[in-house]
BALOBA-1460 file (C-alpha; in Angstrom, 3 decimals):
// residues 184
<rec num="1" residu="x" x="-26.749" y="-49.597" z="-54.008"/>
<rec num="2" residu="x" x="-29.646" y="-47.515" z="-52.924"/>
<rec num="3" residu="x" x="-28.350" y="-44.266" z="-53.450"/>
<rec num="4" residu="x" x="-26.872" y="-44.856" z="-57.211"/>
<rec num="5" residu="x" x="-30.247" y="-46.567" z="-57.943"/>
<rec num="6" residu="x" x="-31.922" y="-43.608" z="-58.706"/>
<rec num="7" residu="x" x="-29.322" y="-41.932" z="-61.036"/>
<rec num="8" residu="x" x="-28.585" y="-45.070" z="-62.993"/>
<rec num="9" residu="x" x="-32.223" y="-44.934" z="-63.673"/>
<rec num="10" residu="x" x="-31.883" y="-41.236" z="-64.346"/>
<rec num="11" residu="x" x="-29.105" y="-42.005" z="-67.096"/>
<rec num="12" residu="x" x="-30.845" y="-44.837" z="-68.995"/>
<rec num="13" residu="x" x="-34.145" y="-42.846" z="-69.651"/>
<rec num="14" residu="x" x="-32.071" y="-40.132" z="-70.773"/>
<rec num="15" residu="x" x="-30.068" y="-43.250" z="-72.851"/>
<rec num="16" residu="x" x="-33.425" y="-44.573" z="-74.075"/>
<rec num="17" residu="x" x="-35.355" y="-41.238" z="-75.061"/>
<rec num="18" residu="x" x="-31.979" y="-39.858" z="-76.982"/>
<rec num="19" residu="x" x="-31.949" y="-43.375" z="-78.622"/>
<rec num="20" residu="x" x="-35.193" y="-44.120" z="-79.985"/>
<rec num="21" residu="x" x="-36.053" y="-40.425" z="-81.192"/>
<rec num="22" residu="x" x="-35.971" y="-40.727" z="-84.689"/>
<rec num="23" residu="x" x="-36.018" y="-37.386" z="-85.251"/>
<rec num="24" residu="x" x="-32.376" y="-35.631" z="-85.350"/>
<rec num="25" residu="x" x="-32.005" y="-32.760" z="-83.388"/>
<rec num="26" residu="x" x="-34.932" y="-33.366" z="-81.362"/>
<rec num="27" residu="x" x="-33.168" y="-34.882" z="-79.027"/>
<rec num="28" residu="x" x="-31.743" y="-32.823" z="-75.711"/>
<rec num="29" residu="x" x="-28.283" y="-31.871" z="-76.011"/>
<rec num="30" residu="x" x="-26.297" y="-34.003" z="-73.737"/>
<rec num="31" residu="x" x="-25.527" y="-30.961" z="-71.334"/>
<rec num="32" residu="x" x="-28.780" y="-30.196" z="-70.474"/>
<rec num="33" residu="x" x="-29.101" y="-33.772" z="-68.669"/>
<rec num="34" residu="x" x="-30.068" y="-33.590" z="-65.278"/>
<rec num="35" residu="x" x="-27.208" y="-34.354" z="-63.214"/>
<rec num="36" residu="x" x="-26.287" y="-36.754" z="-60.428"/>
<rec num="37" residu="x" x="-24.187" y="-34.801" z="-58.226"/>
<rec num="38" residu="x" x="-26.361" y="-31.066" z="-57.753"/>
<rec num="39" residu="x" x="-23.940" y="-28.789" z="-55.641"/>
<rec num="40" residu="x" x="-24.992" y="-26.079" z="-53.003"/>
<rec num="41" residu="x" x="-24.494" y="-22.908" z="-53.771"/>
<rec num="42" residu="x" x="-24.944" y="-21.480" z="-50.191"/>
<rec num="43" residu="x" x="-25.427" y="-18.002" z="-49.101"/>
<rec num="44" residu="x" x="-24.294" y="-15.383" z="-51.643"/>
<rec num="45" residu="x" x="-21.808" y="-13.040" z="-51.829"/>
<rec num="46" residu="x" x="-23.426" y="-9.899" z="-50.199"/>
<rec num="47" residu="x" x="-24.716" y="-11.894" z="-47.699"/>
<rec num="48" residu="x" x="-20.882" y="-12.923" z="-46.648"/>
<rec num="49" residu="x" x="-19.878" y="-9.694" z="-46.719"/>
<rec num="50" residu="x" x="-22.538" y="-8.558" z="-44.524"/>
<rec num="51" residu="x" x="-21.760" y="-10.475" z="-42.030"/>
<rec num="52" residu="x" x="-17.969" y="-9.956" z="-41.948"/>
<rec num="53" residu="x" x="-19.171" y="-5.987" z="-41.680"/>
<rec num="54" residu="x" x="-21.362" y="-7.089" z="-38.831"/>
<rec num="55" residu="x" x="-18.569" y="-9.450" z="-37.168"/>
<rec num="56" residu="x" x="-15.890" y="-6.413" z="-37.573"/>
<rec num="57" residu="x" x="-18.548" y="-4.182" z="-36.071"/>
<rec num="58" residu="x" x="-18.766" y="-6.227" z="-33.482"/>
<rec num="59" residu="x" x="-15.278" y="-6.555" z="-32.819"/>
<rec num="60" residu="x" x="-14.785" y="-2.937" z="-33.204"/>
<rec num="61" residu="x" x="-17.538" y="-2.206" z="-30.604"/>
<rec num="62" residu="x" x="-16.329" y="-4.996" z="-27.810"/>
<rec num="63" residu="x" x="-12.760" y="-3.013" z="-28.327"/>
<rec num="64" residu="x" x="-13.820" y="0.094" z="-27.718"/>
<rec num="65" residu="x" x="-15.757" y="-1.205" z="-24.836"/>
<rec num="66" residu="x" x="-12.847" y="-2.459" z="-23.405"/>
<rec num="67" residu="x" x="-10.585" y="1.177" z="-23.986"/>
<rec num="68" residu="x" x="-13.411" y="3.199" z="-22.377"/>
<rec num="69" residu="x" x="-13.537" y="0.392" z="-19.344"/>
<rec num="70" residu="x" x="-9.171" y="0.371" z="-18.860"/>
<rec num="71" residu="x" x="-9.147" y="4.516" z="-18.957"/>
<rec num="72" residu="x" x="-12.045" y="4.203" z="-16.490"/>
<rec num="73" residu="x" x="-10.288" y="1.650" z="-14.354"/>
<rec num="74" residu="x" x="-6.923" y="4.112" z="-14.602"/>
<rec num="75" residu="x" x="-8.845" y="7.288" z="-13.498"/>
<rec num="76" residu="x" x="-10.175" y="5.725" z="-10.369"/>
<rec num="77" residu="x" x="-7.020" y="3.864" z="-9.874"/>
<rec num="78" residu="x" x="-5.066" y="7.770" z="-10.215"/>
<rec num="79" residu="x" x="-8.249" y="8.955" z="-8.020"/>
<rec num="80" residu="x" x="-7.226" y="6.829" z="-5.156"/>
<rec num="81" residu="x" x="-3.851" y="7.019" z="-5.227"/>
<rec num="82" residu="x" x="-4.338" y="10.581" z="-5.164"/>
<rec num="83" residu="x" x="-6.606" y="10.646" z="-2.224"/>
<rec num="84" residu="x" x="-4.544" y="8.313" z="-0.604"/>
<rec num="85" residu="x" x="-1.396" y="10.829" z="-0.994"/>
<rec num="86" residu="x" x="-2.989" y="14.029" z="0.093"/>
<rec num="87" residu="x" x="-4.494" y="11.511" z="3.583"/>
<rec num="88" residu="x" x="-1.004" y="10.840" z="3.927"/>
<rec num="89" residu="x" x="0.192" y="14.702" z="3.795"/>
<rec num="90" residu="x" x="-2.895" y="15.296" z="5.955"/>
<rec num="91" residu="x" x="-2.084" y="12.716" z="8.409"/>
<rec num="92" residu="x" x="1.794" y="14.036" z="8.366"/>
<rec num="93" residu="x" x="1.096" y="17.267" z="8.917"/>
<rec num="94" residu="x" x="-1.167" y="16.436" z="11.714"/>
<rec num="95" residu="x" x="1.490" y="14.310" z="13.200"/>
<rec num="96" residu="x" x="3.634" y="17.409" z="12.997"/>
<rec num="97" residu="x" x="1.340" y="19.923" z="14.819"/>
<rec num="98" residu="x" x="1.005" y="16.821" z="17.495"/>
<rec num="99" residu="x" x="4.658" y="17.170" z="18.123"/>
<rec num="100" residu="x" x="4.962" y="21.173" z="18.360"/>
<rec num="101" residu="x" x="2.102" y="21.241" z="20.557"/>
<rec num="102" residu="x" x="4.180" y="18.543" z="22.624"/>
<rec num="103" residu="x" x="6.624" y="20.152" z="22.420"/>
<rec num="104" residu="x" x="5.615" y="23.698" z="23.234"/>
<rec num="105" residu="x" x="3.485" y="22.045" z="26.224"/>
<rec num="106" residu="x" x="6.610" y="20.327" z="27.835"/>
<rec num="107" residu="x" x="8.329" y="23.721" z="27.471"/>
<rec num="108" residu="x" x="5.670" y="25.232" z="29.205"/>
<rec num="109" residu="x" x="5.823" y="22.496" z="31.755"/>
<rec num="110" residu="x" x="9.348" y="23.067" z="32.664"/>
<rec num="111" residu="x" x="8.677" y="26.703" z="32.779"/>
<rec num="112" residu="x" x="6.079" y="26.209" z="34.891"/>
<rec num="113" residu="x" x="7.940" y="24.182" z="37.740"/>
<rec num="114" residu="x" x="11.471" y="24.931" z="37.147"/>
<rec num="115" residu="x" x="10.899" y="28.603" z="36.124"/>
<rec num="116" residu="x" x="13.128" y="28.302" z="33.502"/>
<rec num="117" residu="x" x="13.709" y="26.866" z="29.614"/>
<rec num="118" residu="x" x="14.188" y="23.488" z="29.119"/>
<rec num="119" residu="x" x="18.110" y="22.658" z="27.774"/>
<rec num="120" residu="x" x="18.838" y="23.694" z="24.350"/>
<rec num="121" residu="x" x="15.601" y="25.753" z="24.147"/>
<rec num="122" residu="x" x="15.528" y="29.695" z="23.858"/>
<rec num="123" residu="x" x="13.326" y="32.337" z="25.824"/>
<rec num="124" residu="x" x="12.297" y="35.472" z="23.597"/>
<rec num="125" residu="x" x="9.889" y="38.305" z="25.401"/>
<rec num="126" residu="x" x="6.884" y="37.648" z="22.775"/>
<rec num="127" residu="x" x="6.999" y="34.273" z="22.495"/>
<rec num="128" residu="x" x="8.559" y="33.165" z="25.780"/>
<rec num="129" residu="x" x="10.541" y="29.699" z="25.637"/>
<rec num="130" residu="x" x="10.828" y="28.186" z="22.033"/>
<rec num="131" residu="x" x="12.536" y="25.640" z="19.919"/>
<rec num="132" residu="x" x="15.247" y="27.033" z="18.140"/>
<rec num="133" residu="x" x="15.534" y="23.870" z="16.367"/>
<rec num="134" residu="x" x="12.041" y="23.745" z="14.875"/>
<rec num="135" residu="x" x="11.209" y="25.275" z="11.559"/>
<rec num="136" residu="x" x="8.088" y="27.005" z="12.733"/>
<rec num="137" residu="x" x="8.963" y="26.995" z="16.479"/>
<rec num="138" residu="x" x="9.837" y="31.054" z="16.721"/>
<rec num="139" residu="x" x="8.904" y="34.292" z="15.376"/>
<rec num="140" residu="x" x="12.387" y="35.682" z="15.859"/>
<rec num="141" residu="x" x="14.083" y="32.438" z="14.510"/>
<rec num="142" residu="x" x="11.392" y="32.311" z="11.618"/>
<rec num="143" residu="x" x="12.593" y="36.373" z="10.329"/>
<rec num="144" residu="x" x="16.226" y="35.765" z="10.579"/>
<rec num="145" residu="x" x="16.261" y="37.835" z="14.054"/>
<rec num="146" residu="x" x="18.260" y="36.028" z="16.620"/>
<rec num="147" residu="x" x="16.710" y="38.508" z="19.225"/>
<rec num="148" residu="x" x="19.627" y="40.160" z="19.654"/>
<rec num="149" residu="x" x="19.422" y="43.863" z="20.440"/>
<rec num="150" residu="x" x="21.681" y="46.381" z="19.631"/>
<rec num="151" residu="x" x="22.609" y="49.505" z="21.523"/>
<rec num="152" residu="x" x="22.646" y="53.361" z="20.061"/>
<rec num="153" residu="x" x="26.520" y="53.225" z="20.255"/>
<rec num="154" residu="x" x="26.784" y="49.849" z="18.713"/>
<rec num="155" residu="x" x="24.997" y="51.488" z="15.402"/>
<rec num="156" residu="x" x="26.742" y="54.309" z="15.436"/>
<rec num="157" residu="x" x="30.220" y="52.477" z="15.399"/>
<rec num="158" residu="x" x="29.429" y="50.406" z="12.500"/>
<rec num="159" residu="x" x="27.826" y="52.736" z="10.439"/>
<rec num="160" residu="x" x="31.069" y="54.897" z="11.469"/>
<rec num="161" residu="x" x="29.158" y="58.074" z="13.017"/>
<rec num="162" residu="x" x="30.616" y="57.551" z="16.608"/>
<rec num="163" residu="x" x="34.349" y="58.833" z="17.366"/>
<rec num="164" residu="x" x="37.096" y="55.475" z="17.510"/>
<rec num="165" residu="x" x="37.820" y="55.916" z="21.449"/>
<rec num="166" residu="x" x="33.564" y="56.272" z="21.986"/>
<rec num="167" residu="x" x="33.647" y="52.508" z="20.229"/>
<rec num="168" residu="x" x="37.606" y="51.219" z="21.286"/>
<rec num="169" residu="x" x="37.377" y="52.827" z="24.621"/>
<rec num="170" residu="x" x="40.246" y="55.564" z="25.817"/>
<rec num="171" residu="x" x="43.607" y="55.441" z="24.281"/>
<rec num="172" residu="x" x="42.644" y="53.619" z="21.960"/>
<rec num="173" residu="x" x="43.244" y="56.176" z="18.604"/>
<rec num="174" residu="x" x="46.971" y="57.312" z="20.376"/>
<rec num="175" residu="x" x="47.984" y="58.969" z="17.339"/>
<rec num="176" residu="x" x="44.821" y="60.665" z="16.555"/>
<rec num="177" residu="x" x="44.247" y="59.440" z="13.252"/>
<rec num="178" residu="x" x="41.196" y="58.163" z="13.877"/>
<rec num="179" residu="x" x="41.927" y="54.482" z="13.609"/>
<rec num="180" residu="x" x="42.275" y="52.192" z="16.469"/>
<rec num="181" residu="x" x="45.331" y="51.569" z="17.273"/>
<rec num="182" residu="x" x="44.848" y="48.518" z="19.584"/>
<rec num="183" residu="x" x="47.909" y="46.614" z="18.074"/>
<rec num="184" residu="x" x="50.155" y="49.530" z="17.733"/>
């Protein structure tokens, strides 16, 4: 009862000054009476829209925040997997050169107490006993040169400059054509 106290108070002195005026058109119009029931207005417009700028900056900023922190995370991460890749070649090839050096120093071992190349392994002048298995094991291997060398006579019958019975042996051209007549 309190709170409508005050505004039916409110209405009858408006109800009592508009009634006992005598005077027409002294009287306030009926719309300019104060009303009961005064509504907030609140914060205006620009002020809304300021903030919804500032929240969307803010928004905008935390995102790009978080982009330049993920392509940071991603370059370390392709940093260390990187590093980790070329430890791994570095540890392989090392692994590698372990093994040839085994290798080479058990050939060497055999050599040394058997005077000889170990089974399956080659002996070249300039290199002595190698791998012929292992990429990187020979010089000779490496060039395409099995070590093999030819003789004077051997050139000179394939590149047809020596006579057929100097390559065939004796009898061997009996019509003298100059081809071999082996199966003749």
């Amino acid at each position: 009862m309190r709170s409508r106290l005050p505004a039916v108070v409110a209405v009858l002195v408006v109800w009592l000054l508009a009634g006992c005026g005598t005077e027409t058109g002294s009287a306030p119009p009926a719309a300019a009476t104060p009303s009961e029931t005064v509504a907030f207005v609140g914060p205006s417009g620009l002020a809304i829209e300021s903030e919804e700028a500032a929240r969307a900056a803010l928004v905008a900023q935390r995102a790009e925040a978080e982009r330049v922190e993920a392509e940071r995370v991603e370059a370390e991460r392709v940093a260390a997997q990187s590093a980790a890749e070329a430890a791994a070649q570095q540890a392989a090839e090392a692994a590698a050169a372990r093994q040839a050096a085994d290798e080479a120093a058990a050939a060497q071992a055999v050599i040394d107490a058997e005077g000889g190349c170990p089974p399956g392994w080659s002996f070249d002048e300039a290199q002595g006993c190698f791998n012929p298995d292992n990429a990187g094991g020979g010089g000779s291997y490496a060039e395409g040169d099995d070590g093999y060398e030819s003789s004077d006579l051997e050139v000179r019958c394939s590149d047809g400059t020596a006579t057929v019975e100097e390559c065939f042996g004796p009898g061997s051209d009996l019509n003298g054509n100059g081809i071999a007549d082996v199966n003749e």
